[in-house]
Every structure is written in structure tokens, then in C-alpha cells.
DSSP file (Angstrom, degrees, kcal/mol; ACC not computed):
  #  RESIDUE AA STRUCTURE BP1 BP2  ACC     N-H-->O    O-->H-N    N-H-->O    O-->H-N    TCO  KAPPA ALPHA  PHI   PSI    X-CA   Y-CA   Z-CA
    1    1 A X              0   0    0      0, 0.0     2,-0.1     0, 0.0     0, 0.0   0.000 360.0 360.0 360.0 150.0  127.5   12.2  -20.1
    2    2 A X    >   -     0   0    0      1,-0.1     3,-1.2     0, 0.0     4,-0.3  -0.403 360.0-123.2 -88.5 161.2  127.1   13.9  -16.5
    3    3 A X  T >  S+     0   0    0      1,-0.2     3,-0.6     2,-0.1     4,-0.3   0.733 115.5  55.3 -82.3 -20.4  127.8   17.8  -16.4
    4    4 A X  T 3> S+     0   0    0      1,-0.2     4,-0.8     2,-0.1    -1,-0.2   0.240  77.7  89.1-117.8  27.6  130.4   16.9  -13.9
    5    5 A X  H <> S+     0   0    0     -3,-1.2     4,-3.0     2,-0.2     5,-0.2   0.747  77.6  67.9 -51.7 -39.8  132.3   14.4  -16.1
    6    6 A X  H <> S+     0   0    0     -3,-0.6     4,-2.5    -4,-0.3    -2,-0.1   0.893 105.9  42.3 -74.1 -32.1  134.5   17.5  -17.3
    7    7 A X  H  > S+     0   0    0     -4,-0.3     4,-3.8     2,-0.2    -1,-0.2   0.935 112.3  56.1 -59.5 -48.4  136.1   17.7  -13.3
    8    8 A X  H  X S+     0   0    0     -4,-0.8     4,-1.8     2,-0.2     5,-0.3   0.951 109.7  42.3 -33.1 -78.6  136.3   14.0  -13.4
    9    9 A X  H >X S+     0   0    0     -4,-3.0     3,-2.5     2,-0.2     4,-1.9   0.986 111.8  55.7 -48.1 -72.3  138.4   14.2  -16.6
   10   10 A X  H 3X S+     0   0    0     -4,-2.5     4,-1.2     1,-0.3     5,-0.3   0.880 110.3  41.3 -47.9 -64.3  140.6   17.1  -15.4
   11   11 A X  H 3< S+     0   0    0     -4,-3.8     4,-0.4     2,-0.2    -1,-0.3   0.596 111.7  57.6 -72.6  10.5  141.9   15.6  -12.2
   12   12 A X  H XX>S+     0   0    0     -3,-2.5     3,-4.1    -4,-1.8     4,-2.5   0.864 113.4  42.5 -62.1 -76.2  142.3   12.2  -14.2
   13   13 A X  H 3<5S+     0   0    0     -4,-1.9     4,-0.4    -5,-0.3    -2,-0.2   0.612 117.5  45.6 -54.4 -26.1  144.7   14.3  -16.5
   14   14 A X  T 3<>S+     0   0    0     -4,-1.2     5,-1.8    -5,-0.3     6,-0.3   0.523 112.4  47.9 -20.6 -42.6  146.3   16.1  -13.7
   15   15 A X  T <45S+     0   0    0     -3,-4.1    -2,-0.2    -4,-0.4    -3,-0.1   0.801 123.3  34.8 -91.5 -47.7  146.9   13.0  -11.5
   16   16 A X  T  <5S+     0   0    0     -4,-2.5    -2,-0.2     1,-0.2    -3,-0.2   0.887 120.8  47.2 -91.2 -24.4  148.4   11.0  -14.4
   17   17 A X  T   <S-     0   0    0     -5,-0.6    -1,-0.2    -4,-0.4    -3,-0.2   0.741  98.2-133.1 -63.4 -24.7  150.1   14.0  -16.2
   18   18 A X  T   5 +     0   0    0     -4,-0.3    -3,-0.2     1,-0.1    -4,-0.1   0.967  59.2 145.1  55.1  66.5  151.5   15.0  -13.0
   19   19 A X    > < +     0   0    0     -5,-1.8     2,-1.3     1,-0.1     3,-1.1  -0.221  12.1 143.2-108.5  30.0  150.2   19.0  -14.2
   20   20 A X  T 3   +     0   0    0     -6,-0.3     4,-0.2     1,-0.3    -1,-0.1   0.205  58.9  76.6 -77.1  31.3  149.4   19.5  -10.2
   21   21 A X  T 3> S+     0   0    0     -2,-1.3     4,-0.5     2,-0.1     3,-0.3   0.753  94.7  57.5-105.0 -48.9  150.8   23.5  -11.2
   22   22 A X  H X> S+     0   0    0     -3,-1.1     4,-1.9     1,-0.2     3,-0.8   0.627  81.3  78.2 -29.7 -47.7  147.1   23.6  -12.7
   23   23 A X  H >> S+     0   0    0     -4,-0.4     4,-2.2     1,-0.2     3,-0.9   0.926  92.8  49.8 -45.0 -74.8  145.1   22.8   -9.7
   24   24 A X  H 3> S+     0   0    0     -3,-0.3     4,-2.0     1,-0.3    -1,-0.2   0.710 112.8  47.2 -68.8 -13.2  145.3   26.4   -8.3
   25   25 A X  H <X S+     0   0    0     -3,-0.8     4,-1.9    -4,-0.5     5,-0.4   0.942 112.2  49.5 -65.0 -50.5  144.2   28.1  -11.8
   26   26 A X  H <X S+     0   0    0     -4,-1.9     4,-3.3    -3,-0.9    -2,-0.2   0.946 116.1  42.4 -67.7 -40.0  141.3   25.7  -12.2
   27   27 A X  H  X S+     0   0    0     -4,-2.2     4,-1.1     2,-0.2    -1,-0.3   0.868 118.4  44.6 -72.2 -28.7  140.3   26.7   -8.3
   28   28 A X  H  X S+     0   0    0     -4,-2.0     4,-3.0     2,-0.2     5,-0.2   0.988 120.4  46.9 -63.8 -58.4  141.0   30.9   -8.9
   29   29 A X  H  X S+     0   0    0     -4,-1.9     4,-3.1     1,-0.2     5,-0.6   0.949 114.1  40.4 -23.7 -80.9  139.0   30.3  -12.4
   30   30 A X  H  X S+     0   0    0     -4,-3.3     4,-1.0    -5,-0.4    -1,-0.2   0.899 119.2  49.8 -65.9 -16.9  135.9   28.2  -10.9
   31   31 A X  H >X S+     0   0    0     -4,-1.1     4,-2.6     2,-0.2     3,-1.0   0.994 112.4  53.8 -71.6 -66.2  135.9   31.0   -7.3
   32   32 A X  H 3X S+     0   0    0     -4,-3.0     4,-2.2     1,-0.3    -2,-0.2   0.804 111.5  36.0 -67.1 -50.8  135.9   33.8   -9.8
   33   33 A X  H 3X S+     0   0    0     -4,-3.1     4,-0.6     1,-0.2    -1,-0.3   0.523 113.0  66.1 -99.8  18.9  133.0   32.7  -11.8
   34   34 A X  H <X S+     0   0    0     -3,-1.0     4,-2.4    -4,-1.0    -2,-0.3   0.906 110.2  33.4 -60.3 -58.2  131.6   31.6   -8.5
   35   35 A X  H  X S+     0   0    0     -4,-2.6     4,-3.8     1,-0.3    -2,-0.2   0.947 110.6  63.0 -71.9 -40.2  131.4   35.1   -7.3
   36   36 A X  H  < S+     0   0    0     -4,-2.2    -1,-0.3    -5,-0.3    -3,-0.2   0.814 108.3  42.3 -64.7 -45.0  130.6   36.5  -10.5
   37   37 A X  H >< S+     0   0    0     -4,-0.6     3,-2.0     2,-0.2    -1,-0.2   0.934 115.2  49.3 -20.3 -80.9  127.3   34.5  -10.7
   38   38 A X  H >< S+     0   0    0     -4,-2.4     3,-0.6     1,-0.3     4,-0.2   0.752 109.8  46.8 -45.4 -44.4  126.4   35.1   -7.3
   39   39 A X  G >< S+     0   0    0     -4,-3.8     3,-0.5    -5,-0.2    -1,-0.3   0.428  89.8  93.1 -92.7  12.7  126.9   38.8   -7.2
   40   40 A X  G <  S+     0   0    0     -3,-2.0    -1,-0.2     1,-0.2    -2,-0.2   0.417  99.4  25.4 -59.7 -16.7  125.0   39.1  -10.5
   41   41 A X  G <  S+     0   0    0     -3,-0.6    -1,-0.2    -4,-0.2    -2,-0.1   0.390 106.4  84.8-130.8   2.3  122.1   39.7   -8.9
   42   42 A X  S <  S-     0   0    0     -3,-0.5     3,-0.5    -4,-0.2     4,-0.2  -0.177  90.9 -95.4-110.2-157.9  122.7   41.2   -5.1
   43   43 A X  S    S+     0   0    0      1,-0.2     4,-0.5     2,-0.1     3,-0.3   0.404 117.1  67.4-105.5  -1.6  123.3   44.3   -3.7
   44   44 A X     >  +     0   0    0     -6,-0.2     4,-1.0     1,-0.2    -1,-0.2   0.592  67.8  97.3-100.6   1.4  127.6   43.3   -4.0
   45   45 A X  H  > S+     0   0    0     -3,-0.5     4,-2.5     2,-0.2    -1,-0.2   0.906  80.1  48.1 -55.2 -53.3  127.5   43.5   -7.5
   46   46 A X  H  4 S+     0   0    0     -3,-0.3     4,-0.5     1,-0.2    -1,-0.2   0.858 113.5  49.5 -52.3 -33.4  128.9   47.3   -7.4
   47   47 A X  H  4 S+     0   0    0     -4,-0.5     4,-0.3     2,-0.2    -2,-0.2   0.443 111.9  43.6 -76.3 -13.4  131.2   46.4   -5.3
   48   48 A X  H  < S+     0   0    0     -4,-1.0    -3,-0.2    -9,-0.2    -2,-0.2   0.857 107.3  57.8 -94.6 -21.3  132.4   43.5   -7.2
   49   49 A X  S >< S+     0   0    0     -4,-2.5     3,-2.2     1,-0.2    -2,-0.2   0.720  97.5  64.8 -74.1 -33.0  132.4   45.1  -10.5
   50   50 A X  T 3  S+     0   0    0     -4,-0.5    -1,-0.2     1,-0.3    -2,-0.1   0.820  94.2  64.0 -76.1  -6.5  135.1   48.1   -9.1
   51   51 A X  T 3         0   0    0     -4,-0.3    -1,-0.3     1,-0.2    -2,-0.2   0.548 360.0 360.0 -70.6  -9.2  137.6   45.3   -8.7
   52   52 A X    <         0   0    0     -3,-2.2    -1,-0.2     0, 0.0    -2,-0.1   0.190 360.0 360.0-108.0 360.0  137.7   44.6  -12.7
């Protein structure tokens, strides 16, 4: 299975489930451990940590 089967799946089950109240969690979610990643290793990491 491809690592980006599990996206695949969610907007199937979305589209037929008619859950489109999901979409903006799934986008806050994947931004959040976007940044969280990213600033794991830069000089914004203090500054992203006083926001938690």
C-alpha cells in the first residue's frame, strides 16, 4: 500500500459520507504537524513552542 493511500481513503469517506465538517480538522491537524516538524529544528522553534 502507498503511504498516501490513507488521504485517498479519507476523501473517499468524506465524499461518499457527506462528513465535508471534517475537511477543516484534517487540514488544522496536518498544518499543525506541518509546522511542528519544520520548526523542530530552526531558530522558530522557541517561538513556536510559547504558543502551546
Amino acid at each position: 500500500m502507498s503511504k498516501l493511500s490513507i488521504f485517498s481513503e479519507i476523501w473517499i469517506y468524506m465524499k461518499i459520507r457527506k462528513k465535508w465538517w471534517l475537511a477543516p480538522i484534517f487540514i488544522f491537524l496536518f498544518l499543525l504537524g506541518f509546522i511542528i516538524i519544520f520548526a523542530e529544528g530552526s531558530a522558530l522553534a522557541p517561538f513556536i513552542y510559547t504558543l502551546f
